[in-house]
mmCIF file as gemmi writes it, N, C-alpha and C atoms, coordinates in Angstrom:
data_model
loop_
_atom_site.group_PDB
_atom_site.id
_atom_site.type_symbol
_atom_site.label_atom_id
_atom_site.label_alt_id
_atom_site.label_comp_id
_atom_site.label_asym_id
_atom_site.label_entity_id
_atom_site.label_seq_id
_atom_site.pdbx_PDB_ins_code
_atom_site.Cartn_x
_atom_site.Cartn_y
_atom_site.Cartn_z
_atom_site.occupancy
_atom_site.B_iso_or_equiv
_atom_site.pdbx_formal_charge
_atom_site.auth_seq_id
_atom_site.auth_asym_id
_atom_site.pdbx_PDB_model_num
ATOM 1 N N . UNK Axp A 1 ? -30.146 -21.93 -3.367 1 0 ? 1 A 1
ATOM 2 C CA . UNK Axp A 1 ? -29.525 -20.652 -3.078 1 0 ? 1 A 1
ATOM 3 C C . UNK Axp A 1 ? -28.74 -20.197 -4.301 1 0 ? 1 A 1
ATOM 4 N N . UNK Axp A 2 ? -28.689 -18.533 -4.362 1 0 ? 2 A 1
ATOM 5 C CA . UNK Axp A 2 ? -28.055 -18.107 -5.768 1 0 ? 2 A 1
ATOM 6 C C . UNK Axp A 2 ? -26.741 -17.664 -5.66 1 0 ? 2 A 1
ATOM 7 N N . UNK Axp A 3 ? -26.134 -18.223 -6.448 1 0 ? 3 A 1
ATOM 8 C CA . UNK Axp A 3 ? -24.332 -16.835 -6.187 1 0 ? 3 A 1
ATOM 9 C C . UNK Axp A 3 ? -24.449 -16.034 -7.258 1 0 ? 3 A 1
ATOM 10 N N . UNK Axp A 4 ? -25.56 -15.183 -7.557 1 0 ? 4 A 1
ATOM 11 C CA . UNK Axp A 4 ? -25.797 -14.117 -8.131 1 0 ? 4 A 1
ATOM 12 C C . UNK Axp A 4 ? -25.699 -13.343 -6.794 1 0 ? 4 A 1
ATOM 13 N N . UNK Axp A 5 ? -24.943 -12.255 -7.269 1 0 ? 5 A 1
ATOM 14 C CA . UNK Axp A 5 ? -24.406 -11.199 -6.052 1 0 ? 5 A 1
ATOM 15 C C . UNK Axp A 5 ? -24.948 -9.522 -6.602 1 0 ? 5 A 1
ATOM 16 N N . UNK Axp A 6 ? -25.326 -8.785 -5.533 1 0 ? 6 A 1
ATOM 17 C CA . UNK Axp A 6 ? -26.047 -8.045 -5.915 1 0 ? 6 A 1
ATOM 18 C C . UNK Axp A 6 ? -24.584 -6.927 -6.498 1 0 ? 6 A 1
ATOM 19 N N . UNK Axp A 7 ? -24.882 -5.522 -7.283 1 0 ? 7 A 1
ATOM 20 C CA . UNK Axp A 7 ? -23.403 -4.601 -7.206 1 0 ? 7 A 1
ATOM 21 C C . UNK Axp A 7 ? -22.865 -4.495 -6.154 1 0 ? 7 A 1
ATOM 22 N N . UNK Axp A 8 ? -24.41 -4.099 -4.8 1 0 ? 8 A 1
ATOM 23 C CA . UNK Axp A 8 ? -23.497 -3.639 -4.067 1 0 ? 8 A 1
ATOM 24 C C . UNK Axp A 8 ? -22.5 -4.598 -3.637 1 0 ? 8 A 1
ATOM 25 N N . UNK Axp A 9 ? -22.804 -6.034 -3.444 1 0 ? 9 A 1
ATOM 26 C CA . UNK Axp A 9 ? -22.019 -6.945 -2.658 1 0 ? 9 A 1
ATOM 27 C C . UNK Axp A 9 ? -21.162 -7.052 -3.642 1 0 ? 9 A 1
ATOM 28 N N . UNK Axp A 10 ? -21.109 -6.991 -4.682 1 0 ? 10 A 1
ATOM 29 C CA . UNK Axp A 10 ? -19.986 -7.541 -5.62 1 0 ? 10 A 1
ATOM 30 C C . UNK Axp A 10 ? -19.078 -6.06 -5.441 1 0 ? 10 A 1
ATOM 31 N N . UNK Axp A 11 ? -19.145 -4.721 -5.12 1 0 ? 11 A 1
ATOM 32 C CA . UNK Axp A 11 ? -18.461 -3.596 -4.867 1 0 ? 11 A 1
ATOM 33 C C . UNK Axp A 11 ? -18.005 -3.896 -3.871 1 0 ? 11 A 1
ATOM 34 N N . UNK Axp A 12 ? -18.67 -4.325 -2.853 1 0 ? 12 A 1
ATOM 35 C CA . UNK Axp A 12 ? -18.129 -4.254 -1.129 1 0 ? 12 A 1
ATOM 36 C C . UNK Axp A 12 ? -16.584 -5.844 -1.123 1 0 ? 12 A 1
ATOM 37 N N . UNK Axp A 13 ? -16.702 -6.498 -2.08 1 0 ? 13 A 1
ATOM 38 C CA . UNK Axp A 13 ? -15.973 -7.367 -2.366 1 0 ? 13 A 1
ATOM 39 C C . UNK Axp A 13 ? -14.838 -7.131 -3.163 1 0 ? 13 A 1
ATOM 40 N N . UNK Axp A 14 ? -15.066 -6.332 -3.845 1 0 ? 14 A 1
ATOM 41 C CA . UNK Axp A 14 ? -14.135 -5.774 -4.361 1 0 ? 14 A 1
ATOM 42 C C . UNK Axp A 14 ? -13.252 -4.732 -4.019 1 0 ? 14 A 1
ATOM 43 N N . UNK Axp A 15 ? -14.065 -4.074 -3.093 1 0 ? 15 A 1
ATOM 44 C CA . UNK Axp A 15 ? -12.984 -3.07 -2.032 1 0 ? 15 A 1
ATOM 45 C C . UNK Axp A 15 ? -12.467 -4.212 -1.231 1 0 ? 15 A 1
ATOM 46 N N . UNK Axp A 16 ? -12.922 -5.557 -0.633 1 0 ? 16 A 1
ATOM 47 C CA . UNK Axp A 16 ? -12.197 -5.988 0.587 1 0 ? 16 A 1
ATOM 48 C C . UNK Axp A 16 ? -10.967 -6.229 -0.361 1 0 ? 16 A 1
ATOM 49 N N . UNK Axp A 17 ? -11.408 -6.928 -1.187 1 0 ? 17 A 1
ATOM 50 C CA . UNK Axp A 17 ? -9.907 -7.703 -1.814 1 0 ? 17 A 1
ATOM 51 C C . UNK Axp A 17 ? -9.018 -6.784 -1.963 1 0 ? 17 A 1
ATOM 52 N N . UNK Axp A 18 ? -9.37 -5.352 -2.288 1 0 ? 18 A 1
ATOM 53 C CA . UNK Axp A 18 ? -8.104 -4.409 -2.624 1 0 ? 18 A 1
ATOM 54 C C . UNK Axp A 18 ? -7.715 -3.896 -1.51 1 0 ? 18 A 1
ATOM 55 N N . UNK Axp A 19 ? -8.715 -3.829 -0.383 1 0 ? 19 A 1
ATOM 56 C CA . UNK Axp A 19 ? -7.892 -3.379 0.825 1 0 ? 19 A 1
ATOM 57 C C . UNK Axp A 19 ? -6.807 -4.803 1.514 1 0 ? 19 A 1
ATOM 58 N N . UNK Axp A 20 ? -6.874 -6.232 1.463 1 0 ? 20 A 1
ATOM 59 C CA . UNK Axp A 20 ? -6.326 -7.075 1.417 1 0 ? 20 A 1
ATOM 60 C C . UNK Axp A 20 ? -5.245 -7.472 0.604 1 0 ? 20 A 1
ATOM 61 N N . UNK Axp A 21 ? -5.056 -6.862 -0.938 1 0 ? 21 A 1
ATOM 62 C CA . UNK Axp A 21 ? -3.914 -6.746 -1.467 1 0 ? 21 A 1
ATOM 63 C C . UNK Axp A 21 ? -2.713 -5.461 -0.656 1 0 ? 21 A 1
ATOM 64 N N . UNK Axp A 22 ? -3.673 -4.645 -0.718 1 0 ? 22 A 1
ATOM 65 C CA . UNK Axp A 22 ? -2.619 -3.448 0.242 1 0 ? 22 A 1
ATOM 66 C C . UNK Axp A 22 ? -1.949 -4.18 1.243 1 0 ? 22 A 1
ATOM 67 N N . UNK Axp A 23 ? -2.687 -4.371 2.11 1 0 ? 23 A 1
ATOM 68 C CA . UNK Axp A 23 ? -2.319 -5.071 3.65 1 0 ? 23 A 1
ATOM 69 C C . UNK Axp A 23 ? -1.131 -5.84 3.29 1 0 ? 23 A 1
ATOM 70 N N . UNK Axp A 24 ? -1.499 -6.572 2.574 1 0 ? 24 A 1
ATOM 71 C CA . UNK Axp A 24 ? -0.216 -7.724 2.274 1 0 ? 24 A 1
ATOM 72 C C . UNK Axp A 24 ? 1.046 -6.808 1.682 1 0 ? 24 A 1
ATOM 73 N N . UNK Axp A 25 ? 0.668 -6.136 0.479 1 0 ? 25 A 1
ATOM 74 C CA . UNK Axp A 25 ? 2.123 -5.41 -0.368 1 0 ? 25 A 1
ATOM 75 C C . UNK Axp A 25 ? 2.403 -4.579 1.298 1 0 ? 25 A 1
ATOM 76 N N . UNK Axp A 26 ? 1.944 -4.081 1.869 1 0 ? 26 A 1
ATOM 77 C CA . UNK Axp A 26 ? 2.566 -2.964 3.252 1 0 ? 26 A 1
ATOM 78 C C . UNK Axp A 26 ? 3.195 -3.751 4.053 1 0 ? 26 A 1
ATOM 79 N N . UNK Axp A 27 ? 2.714 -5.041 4.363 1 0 ? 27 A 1
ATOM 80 C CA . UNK Axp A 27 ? 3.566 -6.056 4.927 1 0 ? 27 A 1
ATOM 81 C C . UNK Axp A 27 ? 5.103 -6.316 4.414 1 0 ? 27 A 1
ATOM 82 N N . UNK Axp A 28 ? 5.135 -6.656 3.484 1 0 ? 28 A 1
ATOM 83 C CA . UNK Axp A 28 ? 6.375 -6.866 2.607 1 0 ? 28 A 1
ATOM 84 C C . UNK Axp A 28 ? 7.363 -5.674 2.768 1 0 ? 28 A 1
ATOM 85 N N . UNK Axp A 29 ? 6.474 -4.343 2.573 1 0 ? 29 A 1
ATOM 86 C CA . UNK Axp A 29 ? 7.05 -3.493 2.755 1 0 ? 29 A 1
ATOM 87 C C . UNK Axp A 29 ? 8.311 -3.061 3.969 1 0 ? 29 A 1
ATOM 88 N N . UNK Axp A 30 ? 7.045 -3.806 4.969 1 0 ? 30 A 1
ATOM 89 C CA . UNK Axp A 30 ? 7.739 -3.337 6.137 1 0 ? 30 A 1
ATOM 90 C C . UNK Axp A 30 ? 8.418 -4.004 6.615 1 0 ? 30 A 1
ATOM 91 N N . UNK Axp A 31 ? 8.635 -5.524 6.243 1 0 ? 31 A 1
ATOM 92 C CA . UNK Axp A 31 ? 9.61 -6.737 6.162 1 0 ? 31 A 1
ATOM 93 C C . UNK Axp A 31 ? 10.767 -6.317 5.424 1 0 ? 31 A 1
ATOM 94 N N . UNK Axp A 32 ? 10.765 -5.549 4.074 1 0 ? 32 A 1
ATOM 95 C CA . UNK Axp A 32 ? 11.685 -5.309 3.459 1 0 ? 32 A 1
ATOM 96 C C . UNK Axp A 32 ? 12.596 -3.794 4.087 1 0 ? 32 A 1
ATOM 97 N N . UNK Axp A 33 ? 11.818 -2.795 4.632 1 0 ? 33 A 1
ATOM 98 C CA . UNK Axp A 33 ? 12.352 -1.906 5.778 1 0 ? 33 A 1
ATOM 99 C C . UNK Axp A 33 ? 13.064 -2.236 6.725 1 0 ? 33 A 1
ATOM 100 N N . UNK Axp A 34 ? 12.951 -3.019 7.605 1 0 ? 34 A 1
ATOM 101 C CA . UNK Axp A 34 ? 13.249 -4.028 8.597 1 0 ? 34 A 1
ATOM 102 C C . UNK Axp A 34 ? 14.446 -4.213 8.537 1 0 ? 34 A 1
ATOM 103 N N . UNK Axp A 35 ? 14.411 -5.227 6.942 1 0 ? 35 A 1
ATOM 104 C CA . UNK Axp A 35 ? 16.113 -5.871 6.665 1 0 ? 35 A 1
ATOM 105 C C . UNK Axp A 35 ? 16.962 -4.696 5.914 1 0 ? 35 A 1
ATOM 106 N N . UNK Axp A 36 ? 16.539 -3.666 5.447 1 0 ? 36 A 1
ATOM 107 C CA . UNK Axp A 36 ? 17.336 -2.594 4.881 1 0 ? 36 A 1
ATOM 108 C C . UNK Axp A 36 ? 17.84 -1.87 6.254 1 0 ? 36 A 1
ATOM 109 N N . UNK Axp A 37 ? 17.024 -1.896 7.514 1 0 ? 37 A 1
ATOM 110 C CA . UNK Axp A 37 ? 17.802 -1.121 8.707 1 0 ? 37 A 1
ATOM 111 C C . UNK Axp A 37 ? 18.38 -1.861 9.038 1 0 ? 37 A 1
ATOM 112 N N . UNK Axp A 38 ? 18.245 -3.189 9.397 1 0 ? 38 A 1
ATOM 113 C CA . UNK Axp A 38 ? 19.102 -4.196 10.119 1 0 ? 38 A 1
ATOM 114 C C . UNK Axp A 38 ? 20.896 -4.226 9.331 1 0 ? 38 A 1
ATOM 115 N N . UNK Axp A 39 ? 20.537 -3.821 8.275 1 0 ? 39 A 1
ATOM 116 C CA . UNK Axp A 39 ? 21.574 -3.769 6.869 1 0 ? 39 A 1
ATOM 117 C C . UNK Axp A 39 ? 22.562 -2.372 7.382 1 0 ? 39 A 1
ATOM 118 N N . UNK Axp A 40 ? 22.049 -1.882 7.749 1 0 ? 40 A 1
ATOM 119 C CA . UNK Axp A 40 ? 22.599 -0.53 7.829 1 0 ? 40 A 1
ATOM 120 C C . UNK Axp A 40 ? 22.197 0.661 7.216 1 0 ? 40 A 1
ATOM 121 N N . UNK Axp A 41 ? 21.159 0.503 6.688 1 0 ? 41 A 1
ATOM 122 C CA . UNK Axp A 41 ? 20.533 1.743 5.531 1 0 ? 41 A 1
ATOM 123 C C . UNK Axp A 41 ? 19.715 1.985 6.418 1 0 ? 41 A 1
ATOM 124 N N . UNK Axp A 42 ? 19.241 3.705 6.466 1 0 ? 42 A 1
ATOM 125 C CA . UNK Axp A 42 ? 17.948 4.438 6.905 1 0 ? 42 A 1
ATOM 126 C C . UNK Axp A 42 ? 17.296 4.276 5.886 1 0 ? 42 A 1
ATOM 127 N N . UNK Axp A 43 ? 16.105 4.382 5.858 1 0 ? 43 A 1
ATOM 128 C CA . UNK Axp A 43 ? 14.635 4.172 4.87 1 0 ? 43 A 1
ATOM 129 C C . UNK Axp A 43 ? 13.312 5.42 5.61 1 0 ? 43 A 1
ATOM 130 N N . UNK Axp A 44 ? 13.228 6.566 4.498 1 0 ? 44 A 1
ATOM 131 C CA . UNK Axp A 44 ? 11.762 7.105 5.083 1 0 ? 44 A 1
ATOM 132 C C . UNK Axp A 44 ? 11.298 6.938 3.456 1 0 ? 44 A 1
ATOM 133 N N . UNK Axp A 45 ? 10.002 6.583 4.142 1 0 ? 45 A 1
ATOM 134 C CA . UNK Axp A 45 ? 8.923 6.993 2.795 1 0 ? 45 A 1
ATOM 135 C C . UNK Axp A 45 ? 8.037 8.498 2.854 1 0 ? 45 A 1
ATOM 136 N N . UNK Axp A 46 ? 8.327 8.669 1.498 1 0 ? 46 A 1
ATOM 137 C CA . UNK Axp A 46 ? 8.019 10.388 1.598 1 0 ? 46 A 1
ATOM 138 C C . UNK Axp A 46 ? 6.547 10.376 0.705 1 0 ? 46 A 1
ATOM 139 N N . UNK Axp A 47 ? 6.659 10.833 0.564 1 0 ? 47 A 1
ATOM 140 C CA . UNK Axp A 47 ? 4.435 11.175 -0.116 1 0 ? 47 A 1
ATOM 141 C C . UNK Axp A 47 ? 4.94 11.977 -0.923 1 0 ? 47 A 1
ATOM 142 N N . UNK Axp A 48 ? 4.672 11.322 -2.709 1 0 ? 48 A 1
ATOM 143 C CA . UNK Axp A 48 ? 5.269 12.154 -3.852 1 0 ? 48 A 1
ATOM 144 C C . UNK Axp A 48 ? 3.961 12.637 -4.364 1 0 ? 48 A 1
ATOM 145 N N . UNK Axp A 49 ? 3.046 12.281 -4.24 1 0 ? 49 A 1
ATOM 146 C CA . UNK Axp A 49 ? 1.5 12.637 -4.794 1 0 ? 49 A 1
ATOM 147 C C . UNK Axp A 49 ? 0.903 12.281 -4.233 1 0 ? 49 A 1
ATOM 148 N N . UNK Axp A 50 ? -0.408 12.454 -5.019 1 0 ? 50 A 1
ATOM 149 C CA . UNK Axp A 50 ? -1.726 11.985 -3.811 1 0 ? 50 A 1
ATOM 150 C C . UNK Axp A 50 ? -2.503 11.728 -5.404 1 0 ? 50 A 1
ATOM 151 N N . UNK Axp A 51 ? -3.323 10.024 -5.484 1 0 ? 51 A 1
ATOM 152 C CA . UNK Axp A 51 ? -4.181 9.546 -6.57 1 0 ? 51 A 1
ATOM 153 C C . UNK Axp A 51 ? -5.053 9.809 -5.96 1 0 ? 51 A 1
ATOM 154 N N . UNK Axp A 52 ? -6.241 10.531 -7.043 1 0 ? 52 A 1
ATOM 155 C CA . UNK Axp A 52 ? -7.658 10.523 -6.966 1 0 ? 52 A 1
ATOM 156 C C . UNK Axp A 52 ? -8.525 10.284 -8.132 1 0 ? 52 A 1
ATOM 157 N N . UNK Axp A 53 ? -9.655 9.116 -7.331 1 0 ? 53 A 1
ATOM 158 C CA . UNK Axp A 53 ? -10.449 8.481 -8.433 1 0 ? 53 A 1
ATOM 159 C C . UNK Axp A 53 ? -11.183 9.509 -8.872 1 0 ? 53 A 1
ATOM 160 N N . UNK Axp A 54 ? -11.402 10.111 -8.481 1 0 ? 54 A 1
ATOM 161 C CA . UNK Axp A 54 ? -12.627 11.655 -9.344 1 0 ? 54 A 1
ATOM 162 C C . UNK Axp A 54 ? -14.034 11.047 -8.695 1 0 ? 54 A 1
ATOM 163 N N . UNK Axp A 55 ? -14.022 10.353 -7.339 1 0 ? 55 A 1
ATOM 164 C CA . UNK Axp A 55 ? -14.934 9.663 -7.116 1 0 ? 55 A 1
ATOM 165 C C . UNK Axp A 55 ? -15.292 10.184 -5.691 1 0 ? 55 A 1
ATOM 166 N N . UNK Axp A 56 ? -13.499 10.872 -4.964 1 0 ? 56 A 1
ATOM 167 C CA . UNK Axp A 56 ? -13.93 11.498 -3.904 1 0 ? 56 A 1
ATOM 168 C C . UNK Axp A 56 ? -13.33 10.731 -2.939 1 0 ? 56 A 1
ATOM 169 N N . UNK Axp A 57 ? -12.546 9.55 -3.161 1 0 ? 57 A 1
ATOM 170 C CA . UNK Axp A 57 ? -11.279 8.058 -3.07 1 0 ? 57 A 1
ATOM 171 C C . UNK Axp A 57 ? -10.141 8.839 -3.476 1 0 ? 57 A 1
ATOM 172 N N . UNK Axp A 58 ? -8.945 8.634 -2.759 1 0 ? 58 A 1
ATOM 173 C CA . UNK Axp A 58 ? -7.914 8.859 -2.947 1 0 ? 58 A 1
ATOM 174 C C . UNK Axp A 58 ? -6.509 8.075 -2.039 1 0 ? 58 A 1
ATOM 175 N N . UNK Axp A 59 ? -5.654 8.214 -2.735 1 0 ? 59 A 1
ATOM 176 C CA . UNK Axp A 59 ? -4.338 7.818 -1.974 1 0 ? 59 A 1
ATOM 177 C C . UNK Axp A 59 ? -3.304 7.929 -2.116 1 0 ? 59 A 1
ATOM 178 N N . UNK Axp A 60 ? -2.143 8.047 -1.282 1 0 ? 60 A 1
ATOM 179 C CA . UNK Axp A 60 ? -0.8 8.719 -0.771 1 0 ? 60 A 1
ATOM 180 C C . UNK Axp A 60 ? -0.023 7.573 -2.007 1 0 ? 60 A 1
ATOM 181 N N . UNK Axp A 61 ? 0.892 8.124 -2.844 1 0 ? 61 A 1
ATOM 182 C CA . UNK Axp A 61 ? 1.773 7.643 -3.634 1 0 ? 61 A 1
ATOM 183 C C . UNK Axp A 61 ? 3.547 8.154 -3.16 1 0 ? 61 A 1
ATOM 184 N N . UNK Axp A 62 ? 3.761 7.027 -2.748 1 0 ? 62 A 1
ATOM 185 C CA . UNK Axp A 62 ? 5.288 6.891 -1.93 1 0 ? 62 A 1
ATOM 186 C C . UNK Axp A 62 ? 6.639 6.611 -2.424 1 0 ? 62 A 1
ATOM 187 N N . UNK Axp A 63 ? 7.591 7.21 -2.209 1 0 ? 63 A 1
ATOM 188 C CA . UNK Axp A 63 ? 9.007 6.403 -3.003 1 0 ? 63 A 1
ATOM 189 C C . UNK Axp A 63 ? 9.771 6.724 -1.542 1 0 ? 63 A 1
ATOM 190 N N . UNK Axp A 64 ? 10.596 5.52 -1.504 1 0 ? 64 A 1
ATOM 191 C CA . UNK Axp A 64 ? 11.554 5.537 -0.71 1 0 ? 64 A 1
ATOM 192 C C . UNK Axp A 64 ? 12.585 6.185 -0.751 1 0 ? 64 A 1
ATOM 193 N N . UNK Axp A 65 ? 13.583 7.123 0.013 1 0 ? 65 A 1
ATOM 194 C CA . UNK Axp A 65 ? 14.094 8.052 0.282 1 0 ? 65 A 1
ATOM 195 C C . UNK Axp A 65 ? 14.962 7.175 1.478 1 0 ? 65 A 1
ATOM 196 N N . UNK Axp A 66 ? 16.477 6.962 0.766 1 0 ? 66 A 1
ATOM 197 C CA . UNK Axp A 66 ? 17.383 6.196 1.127 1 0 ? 66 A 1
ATOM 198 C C . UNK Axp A 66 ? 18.869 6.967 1.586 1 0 ? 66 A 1
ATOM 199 N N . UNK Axp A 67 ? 18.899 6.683 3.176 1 0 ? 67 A 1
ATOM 200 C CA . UNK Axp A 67 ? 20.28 6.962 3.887 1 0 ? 67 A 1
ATOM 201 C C . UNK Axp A 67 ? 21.598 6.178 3.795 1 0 ? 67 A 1
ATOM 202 N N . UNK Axp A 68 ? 22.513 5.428 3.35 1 0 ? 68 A 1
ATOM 203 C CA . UNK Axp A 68 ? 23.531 4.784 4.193 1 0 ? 68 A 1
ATOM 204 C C . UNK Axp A 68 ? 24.466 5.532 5.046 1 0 ? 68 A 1
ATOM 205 N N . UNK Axp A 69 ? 24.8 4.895 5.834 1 0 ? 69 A 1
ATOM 206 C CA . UNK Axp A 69 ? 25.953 5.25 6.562 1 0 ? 69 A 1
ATOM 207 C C . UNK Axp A 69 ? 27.172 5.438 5.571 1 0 ? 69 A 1
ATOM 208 N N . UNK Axp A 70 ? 27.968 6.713 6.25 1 0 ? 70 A 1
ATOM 209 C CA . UNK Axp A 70 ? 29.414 7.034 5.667 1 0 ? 70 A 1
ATOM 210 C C . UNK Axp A 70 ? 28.842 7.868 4.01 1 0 ? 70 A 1
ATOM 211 N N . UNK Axp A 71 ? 27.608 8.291 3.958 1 0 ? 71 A 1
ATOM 212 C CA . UNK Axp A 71 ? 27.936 9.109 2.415 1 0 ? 71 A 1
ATOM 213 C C . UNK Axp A 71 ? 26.789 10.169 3.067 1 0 ? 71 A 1
């Protein structure tokens, strides 16, 4: 048997892994949200742009937008 991989499979592998890096960094994310409310801080994420590969792929580019209490 070969582990010569065809593009497409070597593409379709390469989207999983990047949709699997996301998953994980959004995790963190929302672990790190979590303890910033538990903290006392509000947290929204706002949509500062939008990336596009010129491919017809695109995605929401975010910065956090930070409340505390008393200011």
């Amino acid at each position: 048997m070969s582990d010569d991989k065809t593009d497409t499979e070597t593409g379709a592998d390469d989207k999983d892994a990047a949709i699997r890096r996301m998953a994980n960094a959004l995790h963190r994310l929302n672990d790190s949200v979590i303890k910033a409310v538990e903290a006392g801080v509000t947290v929204e994420l706002m949509r500062t742009s939008r990336y596009h590969n010129e491919e017809g792929a695109w995605g929401d580019m975010l910065v956090p937008i930070i409340h505390k209490r008393g200011e």
